[in-house]
N, C-alpha and C positions, 0 to 999 in steps of 0.2 A: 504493500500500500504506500503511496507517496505521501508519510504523515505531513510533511512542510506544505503540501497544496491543502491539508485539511485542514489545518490548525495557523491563524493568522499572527506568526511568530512577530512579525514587524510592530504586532503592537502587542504582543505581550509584557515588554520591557517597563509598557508604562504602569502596570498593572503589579500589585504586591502579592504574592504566592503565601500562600497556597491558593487557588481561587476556581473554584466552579465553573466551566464554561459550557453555558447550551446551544448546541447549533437546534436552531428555528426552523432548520428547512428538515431536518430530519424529525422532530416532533411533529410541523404539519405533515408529513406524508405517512405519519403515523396513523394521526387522527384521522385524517384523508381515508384512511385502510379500515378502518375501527368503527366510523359512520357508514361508511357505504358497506361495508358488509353486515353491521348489524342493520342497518335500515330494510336490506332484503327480508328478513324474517318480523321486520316490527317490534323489534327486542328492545330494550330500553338499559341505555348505561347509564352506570352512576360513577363516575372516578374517586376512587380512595386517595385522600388528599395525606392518608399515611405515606406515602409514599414519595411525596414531593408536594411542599407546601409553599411555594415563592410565589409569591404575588403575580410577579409577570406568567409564570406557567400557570398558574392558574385560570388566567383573565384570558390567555390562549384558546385552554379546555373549554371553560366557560362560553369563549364563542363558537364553537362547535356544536352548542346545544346537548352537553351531557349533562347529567344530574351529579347530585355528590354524592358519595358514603364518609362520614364523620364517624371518627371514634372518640370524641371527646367537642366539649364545650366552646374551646379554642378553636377547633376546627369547623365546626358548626358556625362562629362568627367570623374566621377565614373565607370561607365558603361564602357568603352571604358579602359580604363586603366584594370579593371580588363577580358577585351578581348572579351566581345561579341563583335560580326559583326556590324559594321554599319549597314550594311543590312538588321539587321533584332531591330535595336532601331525606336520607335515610341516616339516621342513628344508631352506629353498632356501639358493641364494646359489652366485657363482662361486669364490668365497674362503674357504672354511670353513676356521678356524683349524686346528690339533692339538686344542686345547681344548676346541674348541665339537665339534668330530666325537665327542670322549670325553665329554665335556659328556652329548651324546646318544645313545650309545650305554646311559650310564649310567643314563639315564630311559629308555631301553627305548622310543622315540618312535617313532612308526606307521614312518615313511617317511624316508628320505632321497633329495631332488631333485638327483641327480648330472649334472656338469658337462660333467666329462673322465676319459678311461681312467686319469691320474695322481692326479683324485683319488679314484677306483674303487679303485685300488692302497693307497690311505693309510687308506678304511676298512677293507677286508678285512684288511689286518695291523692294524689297532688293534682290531678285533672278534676277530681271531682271541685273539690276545691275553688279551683276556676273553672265554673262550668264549664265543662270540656272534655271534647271522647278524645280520648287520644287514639291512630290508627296502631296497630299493633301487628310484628311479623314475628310468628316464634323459631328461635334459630334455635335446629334440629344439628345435634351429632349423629353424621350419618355411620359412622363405626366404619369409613369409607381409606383403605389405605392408598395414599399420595407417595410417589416416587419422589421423595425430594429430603433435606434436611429437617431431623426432628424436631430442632429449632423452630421450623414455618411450616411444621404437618400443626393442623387446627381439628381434625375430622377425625380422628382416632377417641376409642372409650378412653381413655388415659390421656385427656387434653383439658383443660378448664372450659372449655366453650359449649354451649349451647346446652340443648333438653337431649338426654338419649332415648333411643328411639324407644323404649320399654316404655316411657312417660309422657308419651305425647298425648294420648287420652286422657290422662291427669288435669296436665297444662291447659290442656282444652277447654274442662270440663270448669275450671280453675275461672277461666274467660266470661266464661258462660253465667259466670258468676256474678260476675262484676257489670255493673253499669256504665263505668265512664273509659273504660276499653271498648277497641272492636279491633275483631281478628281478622285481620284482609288478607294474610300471607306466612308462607312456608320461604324462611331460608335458611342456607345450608352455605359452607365453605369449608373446603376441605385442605386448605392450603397452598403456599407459597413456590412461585418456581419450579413450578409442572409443565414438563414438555411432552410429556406421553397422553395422547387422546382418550386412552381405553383406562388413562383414573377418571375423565370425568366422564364415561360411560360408565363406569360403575356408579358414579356417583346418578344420573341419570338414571339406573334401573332403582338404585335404592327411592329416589323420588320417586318413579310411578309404581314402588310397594306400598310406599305411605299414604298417597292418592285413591289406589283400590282401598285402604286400611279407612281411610273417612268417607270415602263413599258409601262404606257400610252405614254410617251413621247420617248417610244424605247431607253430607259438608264436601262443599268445594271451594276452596278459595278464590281471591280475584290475582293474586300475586305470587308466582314463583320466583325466587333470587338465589339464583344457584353461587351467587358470589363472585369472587375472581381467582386468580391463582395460573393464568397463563403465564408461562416463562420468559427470557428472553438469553440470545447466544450470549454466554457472557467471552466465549475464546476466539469467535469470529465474528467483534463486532458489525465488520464490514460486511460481512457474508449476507448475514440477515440484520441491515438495520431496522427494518418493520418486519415483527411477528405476524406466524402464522393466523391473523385474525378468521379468516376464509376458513379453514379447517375448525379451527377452534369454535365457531358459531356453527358451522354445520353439523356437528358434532351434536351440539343440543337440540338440534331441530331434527335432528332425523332417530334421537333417541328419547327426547321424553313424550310421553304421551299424555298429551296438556287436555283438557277437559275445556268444551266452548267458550269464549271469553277471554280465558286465561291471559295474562302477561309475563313475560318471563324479563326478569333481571340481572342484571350482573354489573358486579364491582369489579373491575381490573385497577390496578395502581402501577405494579412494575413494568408491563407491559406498554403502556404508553407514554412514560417517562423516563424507560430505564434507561435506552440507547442513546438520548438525547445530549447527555450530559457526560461531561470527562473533567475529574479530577485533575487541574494543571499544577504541580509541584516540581521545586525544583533543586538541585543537586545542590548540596552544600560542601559534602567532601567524599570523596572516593578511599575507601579504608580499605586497607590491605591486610585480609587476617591471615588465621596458620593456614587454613585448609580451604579460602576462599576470599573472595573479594565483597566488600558491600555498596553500596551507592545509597548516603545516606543524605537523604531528601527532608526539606522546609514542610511538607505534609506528614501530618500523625495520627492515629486513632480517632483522635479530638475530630480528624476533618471526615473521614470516611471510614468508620466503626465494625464495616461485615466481616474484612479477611480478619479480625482480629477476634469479634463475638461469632460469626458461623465458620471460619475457616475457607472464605469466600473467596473464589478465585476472580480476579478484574486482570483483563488483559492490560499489559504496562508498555509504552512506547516511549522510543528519548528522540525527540522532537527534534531535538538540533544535528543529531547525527549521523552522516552516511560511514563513519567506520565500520572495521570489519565485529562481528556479533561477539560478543564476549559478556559470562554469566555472572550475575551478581545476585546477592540478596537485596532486596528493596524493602530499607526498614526508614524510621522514623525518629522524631528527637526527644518522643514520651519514655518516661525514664518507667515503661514495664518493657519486657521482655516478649511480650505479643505485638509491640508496637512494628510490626511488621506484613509489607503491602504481599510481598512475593519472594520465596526461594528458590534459587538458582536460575534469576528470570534470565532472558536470552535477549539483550539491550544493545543498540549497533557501541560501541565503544562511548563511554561514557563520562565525564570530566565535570569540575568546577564549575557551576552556572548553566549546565544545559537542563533543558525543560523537557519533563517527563508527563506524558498523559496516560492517567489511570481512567482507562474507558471502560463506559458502561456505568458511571454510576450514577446516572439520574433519577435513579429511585433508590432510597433510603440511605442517601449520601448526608447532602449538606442539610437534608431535614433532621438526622439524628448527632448531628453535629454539638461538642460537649464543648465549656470550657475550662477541660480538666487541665492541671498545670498552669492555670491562671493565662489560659492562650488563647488569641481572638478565633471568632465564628470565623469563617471563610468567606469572601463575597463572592457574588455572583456576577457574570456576566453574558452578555448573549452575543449569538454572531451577527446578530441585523445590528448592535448596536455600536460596535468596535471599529 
């Protein structure tokens, strides 16, 4: 790949490292990819702003006409500020404060993604409260295994998430209870950075066992949300900068078997944010140890947190250089011992001041950005505006 034609070096110099850069042309052909193939089936996205929360990417998504998925209060007024619809924001998360429940109650937000019968209990009396139904989705652990890190598997019995499937006529009956709830929807998320089709084909039959399971009871809902959890290449960025979306939606239309009406939903995050964006850091000293070289870079944990909390591989490039390939560790200047991007990466020769892009990390990059070691956020910037 000719990283010097991808990456616009001439004005990196003005710019302080470590620092996030999203190319905009690769996000719209993302989005480009993501509407026009869900638009064929009438499907409805919501984007997980877990996964990249910057104003300006947001305000992008947002004019595409997707919805949001919020896991917290913050991101409920993220969301909202940069203009989606209420209408069309969903509520997840296992933990929903007192706050964030009245938070959104108060914007009057499509849906809430319920956990547990207790915290089923805590919106019905805070809605009741303020005359007010709140809509309700019960999010089901489908016992559905995901090929991916245990870390971002969410669908397994041994996960904190959702109602298992034993207790779904519980929950129900729970509903049915209350007055200032209504149960619109069934959802379900089985996890993080899945590239194999035939998990969310499983996941897909486990919805239409649940489906015959309440038809007995003459209950159909109006809302399916099978969630997100499509992947993206993280070793051949280039290869596929926009995900298999085409496959990925076909997948559910040719395997659930939705009941008249039906809406089916889905939250992606990594998938439309994740290629967009490269970690720009840059060489401070080249160490020569016993048994190997390092190339120790101005970026640490603090900026891009995955190789270090999942043992995340991000493809690494050194921007400035056509020497011959030569293998270093790519670590950081956090004084732990995981503060490390990549071992034995294969970097064209590498020196004092050349600039390194850690690609692929527009999702859950500079949004879980720390400032541990008392060290700045990373800023951002974009390629329309450099």
């Amino acid at each position: 790949m000719d990283t010097k034609g991808k990456f616009p070096l001439d004005k990196f110099p003005k710019l302080e490292t470590p620092f996030y850069y999203y190319d905009i042309n690769v996000l719209n052909r993302t989005l480009d990819s993501l509407t026009t193939e869900a638009e064929k089936f009438n499907f409805k996205v919501h984007y997980a702003l877990k996964a990249n929360a910057n104003p300006r990417i947001l305000s992008i998504i947002h004019g595409y006409g997707l919805g949001a998925d919020c896991v917290s209060g913050g991101e409920i007024r993220a969301a909202i500020q940069a203009g989606f619809p209420v209408s069309r924001i969903v509520f997840a998360g296992v933990g929903k404060a007192d706050w964030e429940i009245n938070l959104a109650l108060d914007y009057n937000i499509f849906c809430f993604n319920v956990e547990s019968i207790p915290e089923l209990e805590v919106i019905n009396e805070f809605a009741a409260k303020k005359g007010k139904t709140a809509n309700i989705a019960v999010r089901i652990n489908p016992n559905v295994k995901a090929d991916t890190h245990h870390y971002i598997s969410t669908g397994r019995e041994e996960n904190k998430f959702g109602i298992a499937l034993g207790d779904v006529e519980k929950f129900i009956d729970a509903v049915e209870s209350f007055s200032n709830v209504k149960l619109v929807g069934l959802h379900f998320h089985i996890g993080s950075q899945i590239l194999e089709m035939n998990n969310f084909a499983g996941l897909c039959s486990r919805v239409n066992e649940l489906q015959d399971q309440l038809a007995k009871r003459n209950m159909v809902v109006e809302h399916i949300n099978v969630g997100g959890g499509l992947g993206i290449d993280y070793h051949y960025p280039e290869r596929q900068s926009v995900p298999n979306f085409a496959d990925y939606f076909k997948t559910f239309r040719s395997m659930l078997k939705l009941r008249d009406g039906q809406t089916v939903h889905f939250e992606p995050g990594r998938s439309v944010v994740g290629q967009c964006g490269s970690l720009i850091t840059k060489v401070l000293y080249v160490k020569e140890g016993t048994n190997k070289q390092f190339s120790i870079v101005d970026a640490g944990m603090t900026d891009l947190i995955r190789p270090a909390l999942y043992q995340a591989y991000h493809k690494i490039e050194n921007c400035s250089s056509e020497k011959p390939i030569q293998k270093y560790d790519v670590v950081g200047p956090i004084c732990e011992s995981s503060d490390c991007f990549g071992k034995d990466v294969e970097l064209n020769g590498t020196k004092r001041g050349d600039y390194l892009a850690i690609r692929s990390a527009g999702a859950y990059g500079e949004v879980m950005a720390s400032q541990y070691n008392l060290r700045r956020l990373p800023q951002a910037c974009f390629s329309d505006d450099i």
